[in-house]
N, C-alpha and C positions, 0 to 999 in steps of 0.2 A: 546327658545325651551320649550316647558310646562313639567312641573314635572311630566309627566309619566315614570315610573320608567325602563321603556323596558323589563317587563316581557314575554313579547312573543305574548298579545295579540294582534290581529290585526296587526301582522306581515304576510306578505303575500311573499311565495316563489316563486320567476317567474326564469323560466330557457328559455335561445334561444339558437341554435344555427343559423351561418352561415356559408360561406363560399365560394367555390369553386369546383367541379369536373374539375381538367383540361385535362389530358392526362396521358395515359396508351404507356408500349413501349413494345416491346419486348414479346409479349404474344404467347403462345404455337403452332406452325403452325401444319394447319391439316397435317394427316400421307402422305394425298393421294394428287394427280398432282393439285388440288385448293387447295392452304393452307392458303389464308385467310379466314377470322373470320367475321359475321358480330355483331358485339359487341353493349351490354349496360350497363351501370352502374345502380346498384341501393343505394339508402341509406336505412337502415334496427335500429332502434330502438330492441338490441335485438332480437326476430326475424322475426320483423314488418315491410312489408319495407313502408317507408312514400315518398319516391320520387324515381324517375326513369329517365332518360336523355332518349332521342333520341337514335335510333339504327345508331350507323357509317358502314356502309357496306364495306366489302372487303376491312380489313386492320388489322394488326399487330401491329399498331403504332397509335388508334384510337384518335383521338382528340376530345373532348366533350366539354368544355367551357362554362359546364352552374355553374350560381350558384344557390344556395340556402340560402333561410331566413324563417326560422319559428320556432313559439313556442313550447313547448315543454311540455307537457301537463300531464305529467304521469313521474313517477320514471321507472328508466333503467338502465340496470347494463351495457353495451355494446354498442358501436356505431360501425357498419359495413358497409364496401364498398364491393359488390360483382362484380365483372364483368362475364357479363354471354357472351354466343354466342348464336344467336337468331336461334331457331329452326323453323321451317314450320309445321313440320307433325310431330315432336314426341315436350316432354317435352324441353324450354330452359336449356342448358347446364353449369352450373355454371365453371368458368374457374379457379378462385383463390378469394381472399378476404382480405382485409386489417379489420383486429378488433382491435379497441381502448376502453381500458375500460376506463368508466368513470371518475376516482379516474387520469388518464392519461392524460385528454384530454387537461388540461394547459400546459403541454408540448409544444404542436405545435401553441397554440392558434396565431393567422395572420401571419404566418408564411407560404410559400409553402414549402410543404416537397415529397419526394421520398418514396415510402412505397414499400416493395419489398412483390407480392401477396405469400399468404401461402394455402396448398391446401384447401380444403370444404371439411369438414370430417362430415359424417351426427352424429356421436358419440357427438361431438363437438358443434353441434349447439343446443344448450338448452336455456329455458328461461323458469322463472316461479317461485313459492315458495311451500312448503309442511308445515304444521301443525299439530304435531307428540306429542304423549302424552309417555314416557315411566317409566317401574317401575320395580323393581325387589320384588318379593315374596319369603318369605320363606314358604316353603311346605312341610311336611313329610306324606311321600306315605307309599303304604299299609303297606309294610313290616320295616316299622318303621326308615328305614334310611331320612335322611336331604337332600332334592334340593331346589334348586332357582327357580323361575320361572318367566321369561321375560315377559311382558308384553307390548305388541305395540300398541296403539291402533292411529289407521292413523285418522284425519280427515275429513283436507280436503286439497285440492290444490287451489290458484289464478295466473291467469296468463300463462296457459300453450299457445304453440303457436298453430294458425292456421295451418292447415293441408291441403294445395291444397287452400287455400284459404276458407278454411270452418272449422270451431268448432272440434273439433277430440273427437274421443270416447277413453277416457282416462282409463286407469287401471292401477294400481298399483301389484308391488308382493314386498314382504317385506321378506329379508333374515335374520337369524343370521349364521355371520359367522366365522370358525376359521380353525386351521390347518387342521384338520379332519373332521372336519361338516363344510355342509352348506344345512341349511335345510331352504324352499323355501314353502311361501304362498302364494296367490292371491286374489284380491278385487274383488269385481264384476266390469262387465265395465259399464261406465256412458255413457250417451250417445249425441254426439250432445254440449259439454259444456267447458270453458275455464276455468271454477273454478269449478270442480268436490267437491260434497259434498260427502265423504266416507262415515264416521263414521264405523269402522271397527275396528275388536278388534283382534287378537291373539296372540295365546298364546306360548312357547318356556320354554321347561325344560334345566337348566343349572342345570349338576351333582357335585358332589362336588366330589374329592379325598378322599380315603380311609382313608387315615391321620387325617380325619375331626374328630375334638372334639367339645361335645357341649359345649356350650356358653350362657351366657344370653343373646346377643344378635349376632346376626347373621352378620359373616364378611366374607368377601368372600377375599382369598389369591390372594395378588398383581399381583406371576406370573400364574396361573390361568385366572384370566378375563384380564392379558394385552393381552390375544393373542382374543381375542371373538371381534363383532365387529356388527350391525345393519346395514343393507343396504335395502335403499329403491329406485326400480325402478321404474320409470313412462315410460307409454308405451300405444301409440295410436292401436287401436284394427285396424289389418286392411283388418277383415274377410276375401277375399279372397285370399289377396296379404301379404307380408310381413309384422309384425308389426313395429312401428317407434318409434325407441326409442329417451323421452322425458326431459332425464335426470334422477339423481341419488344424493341422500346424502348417507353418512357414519356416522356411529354414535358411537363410542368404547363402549362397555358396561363399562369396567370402571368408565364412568364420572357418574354414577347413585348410586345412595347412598340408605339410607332408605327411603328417600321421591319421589312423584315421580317429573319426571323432563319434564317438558313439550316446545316447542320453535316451532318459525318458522326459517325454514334453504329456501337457496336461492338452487333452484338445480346445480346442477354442471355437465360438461361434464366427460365423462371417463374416466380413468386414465389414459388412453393413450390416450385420444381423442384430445388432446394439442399439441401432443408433433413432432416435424415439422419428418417429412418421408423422406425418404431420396428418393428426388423427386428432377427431372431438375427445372432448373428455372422456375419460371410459368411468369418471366414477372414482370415489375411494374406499380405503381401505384402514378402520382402526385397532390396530394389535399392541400386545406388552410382549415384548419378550424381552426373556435373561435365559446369556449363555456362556455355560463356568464350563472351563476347560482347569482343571488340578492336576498337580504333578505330585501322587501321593507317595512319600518317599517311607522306606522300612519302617516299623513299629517305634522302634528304642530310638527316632529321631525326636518322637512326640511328647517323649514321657516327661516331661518341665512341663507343658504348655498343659497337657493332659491333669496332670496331678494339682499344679495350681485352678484349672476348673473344676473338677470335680472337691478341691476345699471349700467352693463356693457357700454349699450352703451352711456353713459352720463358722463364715467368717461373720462377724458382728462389726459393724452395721452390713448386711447384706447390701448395700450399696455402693461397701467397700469391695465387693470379689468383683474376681475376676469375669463372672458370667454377666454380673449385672453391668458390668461397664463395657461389655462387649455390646449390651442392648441402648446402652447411654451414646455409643459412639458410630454406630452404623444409623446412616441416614433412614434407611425404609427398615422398620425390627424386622418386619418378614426375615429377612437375611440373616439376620444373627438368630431367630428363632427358629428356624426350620434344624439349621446343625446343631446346634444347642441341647434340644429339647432331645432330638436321637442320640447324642452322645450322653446325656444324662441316663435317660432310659436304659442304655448300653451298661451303663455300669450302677444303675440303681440307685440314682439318687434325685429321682425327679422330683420325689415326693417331699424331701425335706426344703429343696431348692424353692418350688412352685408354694409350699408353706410357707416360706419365709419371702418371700417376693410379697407372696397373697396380704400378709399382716403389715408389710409397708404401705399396699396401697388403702389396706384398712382406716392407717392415721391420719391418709389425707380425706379420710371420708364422711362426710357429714350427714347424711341426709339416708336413713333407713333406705329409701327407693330408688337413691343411687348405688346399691351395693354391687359394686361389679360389674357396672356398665360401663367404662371408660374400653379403649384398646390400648391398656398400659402392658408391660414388660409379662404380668401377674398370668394376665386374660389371654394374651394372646399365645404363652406358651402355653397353659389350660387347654388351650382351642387345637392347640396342634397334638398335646399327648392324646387331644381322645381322639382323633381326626386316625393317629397310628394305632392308640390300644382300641378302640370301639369299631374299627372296619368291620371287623368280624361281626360282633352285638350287631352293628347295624344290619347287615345285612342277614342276620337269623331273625331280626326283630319287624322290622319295616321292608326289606327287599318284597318279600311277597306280597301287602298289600299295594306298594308303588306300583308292583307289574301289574297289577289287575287295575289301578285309576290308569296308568299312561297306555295299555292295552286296552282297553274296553273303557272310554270314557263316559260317562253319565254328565248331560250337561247339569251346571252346579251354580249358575249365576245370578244372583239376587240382588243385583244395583239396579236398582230402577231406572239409570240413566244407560245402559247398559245393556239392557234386555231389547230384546229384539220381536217383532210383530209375532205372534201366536207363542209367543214364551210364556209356557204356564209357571209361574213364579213358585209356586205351593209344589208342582212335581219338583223344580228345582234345589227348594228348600229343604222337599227330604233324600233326596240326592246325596246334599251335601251331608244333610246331618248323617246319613247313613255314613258316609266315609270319615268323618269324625269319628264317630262311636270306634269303627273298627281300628282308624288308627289309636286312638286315646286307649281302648282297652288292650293290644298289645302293648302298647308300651309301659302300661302301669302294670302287666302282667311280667314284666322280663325284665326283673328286680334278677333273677336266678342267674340271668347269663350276663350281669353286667361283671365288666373286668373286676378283678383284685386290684388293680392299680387306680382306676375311678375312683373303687369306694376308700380307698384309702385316701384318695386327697378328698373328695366329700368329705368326710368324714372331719381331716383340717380345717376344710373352710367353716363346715357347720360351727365347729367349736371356738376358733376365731372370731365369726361373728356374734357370737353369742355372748364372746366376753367383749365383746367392741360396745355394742349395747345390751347390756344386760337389763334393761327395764322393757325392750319391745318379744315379746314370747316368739313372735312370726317371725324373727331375721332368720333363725339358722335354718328353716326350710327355704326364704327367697335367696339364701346365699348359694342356696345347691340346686335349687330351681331356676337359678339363674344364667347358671350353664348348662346343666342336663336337657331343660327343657328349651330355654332359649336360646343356645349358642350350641346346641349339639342335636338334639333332634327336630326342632322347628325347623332348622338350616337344613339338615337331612332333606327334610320333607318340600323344600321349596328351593330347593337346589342339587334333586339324587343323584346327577350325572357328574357333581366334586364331590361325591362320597365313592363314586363306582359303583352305584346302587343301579344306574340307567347308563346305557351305551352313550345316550346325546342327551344336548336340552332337550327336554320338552319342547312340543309345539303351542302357539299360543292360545290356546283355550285348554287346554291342558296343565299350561304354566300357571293358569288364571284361577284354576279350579286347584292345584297344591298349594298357590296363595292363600287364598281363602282357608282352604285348609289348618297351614302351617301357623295364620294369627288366631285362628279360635283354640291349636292344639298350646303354643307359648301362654294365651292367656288361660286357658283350665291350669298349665299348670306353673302359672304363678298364685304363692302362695297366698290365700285372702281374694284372688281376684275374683272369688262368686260374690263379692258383699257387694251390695246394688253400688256404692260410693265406686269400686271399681270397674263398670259398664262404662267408667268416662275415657279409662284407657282407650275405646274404639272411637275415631275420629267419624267412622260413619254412621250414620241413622241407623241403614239396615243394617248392619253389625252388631251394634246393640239389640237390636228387636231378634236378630236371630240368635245371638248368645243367649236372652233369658230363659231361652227354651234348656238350658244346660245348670240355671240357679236351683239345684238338688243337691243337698248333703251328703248324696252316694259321690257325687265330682269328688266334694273335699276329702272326703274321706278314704277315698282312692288315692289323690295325690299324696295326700301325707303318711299314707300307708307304704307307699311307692320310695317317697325322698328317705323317709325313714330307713328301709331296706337298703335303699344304695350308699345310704353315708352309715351306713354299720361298719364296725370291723368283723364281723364272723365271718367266716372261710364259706366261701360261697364255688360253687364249680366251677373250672376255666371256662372262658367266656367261648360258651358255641359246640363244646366239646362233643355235648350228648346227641346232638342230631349234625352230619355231616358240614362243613364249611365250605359254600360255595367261592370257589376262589380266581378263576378266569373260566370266561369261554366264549367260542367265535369260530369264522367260518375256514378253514383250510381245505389243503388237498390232501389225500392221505392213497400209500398206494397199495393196490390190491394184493393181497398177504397170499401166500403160497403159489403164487402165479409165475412164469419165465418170462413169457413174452413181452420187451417193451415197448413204450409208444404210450402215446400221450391219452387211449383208450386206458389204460392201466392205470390210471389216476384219476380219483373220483372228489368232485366239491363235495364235503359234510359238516356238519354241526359239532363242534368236540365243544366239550363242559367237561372241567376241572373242581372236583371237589376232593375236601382233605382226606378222603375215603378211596376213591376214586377217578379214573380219567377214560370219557365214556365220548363213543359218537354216533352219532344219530342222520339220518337221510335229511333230517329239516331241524328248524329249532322248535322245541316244543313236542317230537315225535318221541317216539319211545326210542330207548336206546338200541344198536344194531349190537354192536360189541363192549364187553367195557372190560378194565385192567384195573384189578385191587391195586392202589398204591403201594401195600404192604411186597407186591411181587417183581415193583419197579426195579433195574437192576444199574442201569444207568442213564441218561439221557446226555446225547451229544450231537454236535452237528455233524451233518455228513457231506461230502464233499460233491461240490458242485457237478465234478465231473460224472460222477457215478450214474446220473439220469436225464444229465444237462439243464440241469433246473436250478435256478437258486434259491436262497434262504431255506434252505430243505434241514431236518434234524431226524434223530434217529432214539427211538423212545423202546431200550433193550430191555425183556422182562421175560423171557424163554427163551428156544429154540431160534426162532424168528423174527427179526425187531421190525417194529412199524417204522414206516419211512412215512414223515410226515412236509408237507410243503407248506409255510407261511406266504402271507400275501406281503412282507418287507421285512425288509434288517431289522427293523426296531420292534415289530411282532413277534419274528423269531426269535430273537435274545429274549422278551417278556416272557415266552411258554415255555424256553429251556430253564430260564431262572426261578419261575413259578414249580415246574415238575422236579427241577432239583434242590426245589428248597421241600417241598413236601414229600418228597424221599428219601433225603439226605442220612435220615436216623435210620435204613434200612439194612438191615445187618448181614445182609448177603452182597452186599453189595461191589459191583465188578472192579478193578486196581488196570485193567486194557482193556480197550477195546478194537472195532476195523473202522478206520473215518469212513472208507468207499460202501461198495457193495459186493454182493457176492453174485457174479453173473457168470453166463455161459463157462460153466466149471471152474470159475473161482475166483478169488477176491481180488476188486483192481489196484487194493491197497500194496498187499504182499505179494501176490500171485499163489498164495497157499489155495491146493485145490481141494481142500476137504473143508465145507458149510460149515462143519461144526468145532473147527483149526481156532486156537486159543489169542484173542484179539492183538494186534502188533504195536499199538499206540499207548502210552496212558490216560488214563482218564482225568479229565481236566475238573469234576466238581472237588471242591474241600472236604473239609472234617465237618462231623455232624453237627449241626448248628441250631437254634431256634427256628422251631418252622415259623412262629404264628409270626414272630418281630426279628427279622433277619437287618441286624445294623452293621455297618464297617465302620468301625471306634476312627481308627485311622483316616480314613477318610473326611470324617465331620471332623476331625480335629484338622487336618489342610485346609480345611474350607473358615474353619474361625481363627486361625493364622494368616490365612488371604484376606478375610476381611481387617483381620486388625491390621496388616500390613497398610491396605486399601486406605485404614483410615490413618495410620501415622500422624498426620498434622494434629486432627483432635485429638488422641491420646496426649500429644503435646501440649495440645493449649489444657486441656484435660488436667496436668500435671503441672501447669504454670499459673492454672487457677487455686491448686489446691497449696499450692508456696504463697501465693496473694493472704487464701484466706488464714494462714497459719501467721504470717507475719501481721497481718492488720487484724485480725480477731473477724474477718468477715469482706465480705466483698466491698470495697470502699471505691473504687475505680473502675472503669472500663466494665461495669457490669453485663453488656450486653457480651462480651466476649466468654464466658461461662455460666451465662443464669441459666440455658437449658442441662447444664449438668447437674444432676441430685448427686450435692457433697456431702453426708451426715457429719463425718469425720475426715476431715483434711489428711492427718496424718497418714489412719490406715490407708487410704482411697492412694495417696501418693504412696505408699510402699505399693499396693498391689501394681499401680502403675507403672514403677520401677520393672519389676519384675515381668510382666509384660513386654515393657517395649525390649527389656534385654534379651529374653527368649526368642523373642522376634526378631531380630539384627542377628542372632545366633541362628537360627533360622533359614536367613535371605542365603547365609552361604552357599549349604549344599545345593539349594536351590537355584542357587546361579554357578554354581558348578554343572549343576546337571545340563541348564537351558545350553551353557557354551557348550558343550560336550554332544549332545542333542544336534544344534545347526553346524558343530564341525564334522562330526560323523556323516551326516546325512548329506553327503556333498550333493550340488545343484547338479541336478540332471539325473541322480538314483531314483530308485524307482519311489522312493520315502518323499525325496522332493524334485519330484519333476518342475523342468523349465516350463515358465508360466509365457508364452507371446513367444517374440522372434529371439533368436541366439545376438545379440550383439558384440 
């Protein structure tokens, strides 16, 4: 590790979350003879929202299933779940709300939990911060007697929320208050802005008691100012309709002394704007979420903890490294598999690692038909390399015919418990076989664009099982059929929207119809499954009757032409390369290119689609494109500042002359499309070293004030060095995050390492077996070196990392703008 001392430089804060929406019960039925709901969820950063599900139609009990992954790009005091009911013709009606703060959210982290919804109280929903200067004066007025005089001077607000989805004109009134007075000023309104600059001063006489005696210096009596108090409210102007209130702090005049006292406070809801109503049930709400906040400190802090993992796959017994006992000692593997599997990737050894895992869980494997079906250490990291190397494959292979079943459905339903009055079963059943055929024959056609890194571990596993049983001929095709088909595109195909293949779930006759699908496409292509003996695999009648319609030699022979191709080693094409990679797209604002005049006519909703070729927008989704921008001409992509059009989450995508100014619908959209178009740029060779963050208006840039358009940019440009477009990983960072967990897990490392002194001295577990029999020890001795070495890198470790945290909350004193005062000053 190099002797830097972990002062805090070049530490860099990444926050993510994940998770789940799964299903809501019990939600409020309308008054009147329709008392379903058609329901959606949103997620809301504060009072942001960054994601939305799918509308479920007419239901109380809506099921949504989708998840969520993304960064997190800004400080938030709040995480919310609303569930709304979809309106037609007036506003969506918000139903109830699940809010977690922040400082809470380890609480539930991969956990599913029950959240019982709490009403929407518009009092309630604030977000934002104030920047308040105050002071108290001594003043003697005309006729010679002694007062104080309060002094407030507001100046300014960051962060208030959007209003209808647009900038709110904000105003402040600033009270003092107490038993008897409460006397009330007002700011001017600002207009159009999410960080109002006030600058505002007034002023407030506080009398003194007739009792008063002078003093050489002026004290103002304890019971006197404890009852006096500052309140300031924020409130969107809402000319002709009601105004919206923004939030509110308190401030006791007590806490002000001689000097003056100046902070940033976080707004707060109302004093009753918390507090639950005494309201019917609204219903609940069940979600998973996990949320990692890392403190990713400089490169050369990693390289012990790094280089001992990636020896992983070369230590024998592979149960003695370091990776595998990262997956021995984290409670849910998820965790340790998601970092793992990128930082192996990252430096190229997933293949050796995932072979050597694969042939342990081979010796525990008895039974040909169980090859691979467990969710051990082996599978589940399997699941995740293709999940990052096969985005692409998927989506050149199956994106296109998903969009034509969940866009133009054919109903497809042949359960005779199921079907419904004038259901012709026979139209149904060639429905579906129709959407078999087409999925099945793409997929056994695009052997060509599966990854190099697939067919290289195929290729392990085939030969693995093959020498595991050597007397059954069919293992090394179910060993790679085992995931290809069943664990990578079955799952595809009945769950598009965790591949990013579909924006949402599916709706449910949709969901029902890629069901069916997805068990006829797993069983064509497990190996042997046309021999009549395997029809038993289908629990249902009609399954079997409509599978025999598939027992033709052209199936088998397809598959195995197929597994063949993919567990080859010959050099096959990058995967997707020859026809464009679709890579995001959705709806923005983008603003009218050669134009002066501004205003909110100058900004038009459009369709933009991001492909590896390409970044094109279109009037609708699905129309032909209006404009589009060869990647290859990209010059930089960066955000541009709020001020420049009064707009937030806005970026600026440079590629001539003139740069598109583009508007996201939130923080967390925007960071996705700049990180998307500067990772598919990144390798462009013209590429700009400045750029202007603002704009260039009425003769010139609000950034410099240089008045020539085509004046040489004043900022640097914030993307890196040129990177891998298709698998863009931060080494460092997965390696913080498999340091936090082993931190996390500390105790079982230890019992970990006091099992493996038991089984060295007694020749085997003789005592207290429950205390180590879920750990797999092959060998005591390596397992307790790797251990060793572990927990030391780790305790070497906590240091800087607790240098930085003190350094972090002593810096950031209470009341800067980093860490505003949360409630009253005490």
């Amino acid at each position: 590790m190099a002797a830097e001392d972990g002062d805090g430089e070049g530490v860099r804060v990444l926050q993510n979350l994940r998770g789940k929406i799964c299903e809501a019960k019990n939600l409020v039925p309308y008054s009147g003879p329709n008392k379903m709901r058609d329901c959606f969820c949103t997620i809301n950063l504060d009072q942001e929202e960054v994601f939305r599900t799918q509308v479920v139609e007419k239901s109380l009990s809506p099921f949504f299933g989708e998840e969520f992954y993304f960064e997190i790009p800004r400080t938030f005091q709040c995480l919310s779940f609303y569930i709304y009911d979809k309106s037609v013709l007036q506003r969506d009606l918000r139903i109830g709300k699940v809010a977690i703060k922040k400082e809470d959210l380890c609480k539930y982290t991969s956990k599913e939990t029950w959240f019982l919804l709490q009403p929407v109280d518009s009092n309630s929903e604030v977000q934002g911060k104030v920047h308040l200067e105050l002071k108290l004066n001594e003043l003697i007025t005309d006729n010679g007697s002694v007062c104080q005089q309060l002094v407030v001077h507001i100046k300014e607000c960051h962060g208030l929320p959007l209003v209808n989805g647009q900038n709110c004109d904000p105003y402040a009134t600033v009270s003092l208050m107490g038993p008897s007075r409460n006397d009330q000023k007002k700011t001017k309104v600002k207009k159009k802005t999410s960080n109002p600059q006030f600058n505002e001063t007034f002023y407030f006489e506080v009398t003194r008691s007739s009792s008063y005696t002078k003093k050489s210096q002026f004290q103002v009596e304890e019971e006197d100012i404890e009852k006096l108090e500052v309140r300031i409210d924020l409130w969107n102007n809402g000319n002709l309709v009601q105004d919206v209130f923004l939030g509110e702090i308190k401030v006791p005049v007590k806490v002000l002394g001689n000097d003056s006292f100046q902070a940033w406070y976080l707004l707060q809801p109302r004093e009753n704007g918390n507090k639950p109503s005494k309201t019917d049930d609204l219903g609940s709400l069940r979600l998973n979420v996990c949320y990692t906040e890392d403190y990713v400190l400089p490169s050369e802090y990693y390289v012990s903890l790094r280089n001992l993992l990636l020896k992983s796959p070369d230590v024998e017994p592979v149960s003695a490294s370091a990776a595998y006992i990262l997956g021995e000692v984290c409670r849910d593997k998820y965790d340790a598999v998601l970092p793992l599997v990128r930082l192996l990737l990252h430096h190229h050894k997933i293949v050796p690692f995932v072979t050597a895992v694969a042939e342990l869980d081979l010796k525990d494997t008895q039974e040909v038909n169980t090859i691979f079906r467990g969710n051990t250490l082996a599978t589940r990291c399997l699941d995740e390399m293709m999940k990052i190397v096969g985005k692409h494959y998927l989506k050149v292979t199956l994106k296109p015919v998903l969009d034509e079943i969940c866009e133009s459905p054919k109903p497809c339903e042949i359960d005779p418990i199921k079907l419904k009055e004038g259901d012709n079963v026979e139209v149904h059943k060639e429905n579906l076989r129709y959407y078999v055929d087409k999925v099945f024959n793409t997929i056994v056609q695009s052997s060509i664009s599966c990854p190099t890194l697939m067919c290289d571990v195929f290729y392990s596993l085939r030969h693995l099982a093959a020498k595991r049983f050597p007397n059954d001929p069919h293992v090394q095709y179910s060993a790679v059929s085992s995931f290809v088909f069943l664990r990578f595109f079955a799952v595809a195909v009945v769950s598009p929207h965790t591949f990013h293949l579909r924006p949402h779930h599916p709706d449910a006759q949709t969901s029902r119809t890629l069901t069916l699908i997805s068990k006829t496409i797993q069983t064509l292509g497990s190996w042997g499954s046309l021999s009549k003996s395997k029809l038993s695999s289908f629990k249902e009648t009609f399954m079997c009757e409509f599978f025999k319609t598939f027992q033709e030699e052209k199936f088998t022979e397809a598959v195995q032409k197929f597994l063949d191709e993919v567990s080859s080693t010959e050099s096959k094409e990058p995967s997707g390369m020859s026809e464009p990679v679709h890579l995001k797209e959705g709806e923005m604002y983008k603003r009218a290119q050669g134009r002066t005049r501004i205003g909110k006519k100058n900004f038009k909703k459009r369709w933009f689609c991001l492909t590896s070729r390409e970044l094109t927008y279109h009037k609708q989704r699905d129309k032909e494109p209006i404009y589009n921008i060869p990647i290859k001409n990209i010059l930089t992509v960066e955000k541009l500042e709020e001020s420049a059009f009064n707009r937030k989450n806005m970026f600026q995508v440079i590629y001539g002359e003139k740069p598109l100014y583009i508007q996201a619908n939130n923080c967390v959209e925007a960071s996705e499309w700049i990180e998307a178009l500067c990772r598919v740029s990144r390798c462009n060779q013209r590429r700009l070293s400045v750029y202007h963050p603002s704009a260039f208006l009425n003769g010139n840039w609000l950034c410099c004030k240089a008045t020539t358009e085509n004046t040489k940019g004043c900022t640097p440009c914030t993307a890196g060095v040129p990177a891998d477009i298709q698998i863009e990983i931060d080494g460092d960072r997965e390696t913080e995050r498999i340091y936090s967990l082993f931190a996390i897990n500390m105790p079982k490392l230890q019992k970990m390492e006091e099992a493996c002194g038991s089984i060295a001295v007694y020749q085997g577990p003789q005592k207290e077996l429950d205390d180590y029999s879920n750990f797999t020890i092959e060998d005591s001795v390596a397992t307790f070196q790797t251990l060793e070495q572990i927990i030391a890198i780790v305790e070497k470790l906590n240091e800087p990392h607790e240098k930085y945290r003190k350094k972090r909350s002593s810096s950031a004193k209470y009341g800067s703008e980093e860490n505003p005062i949360v409630g009253k000053v005490s």
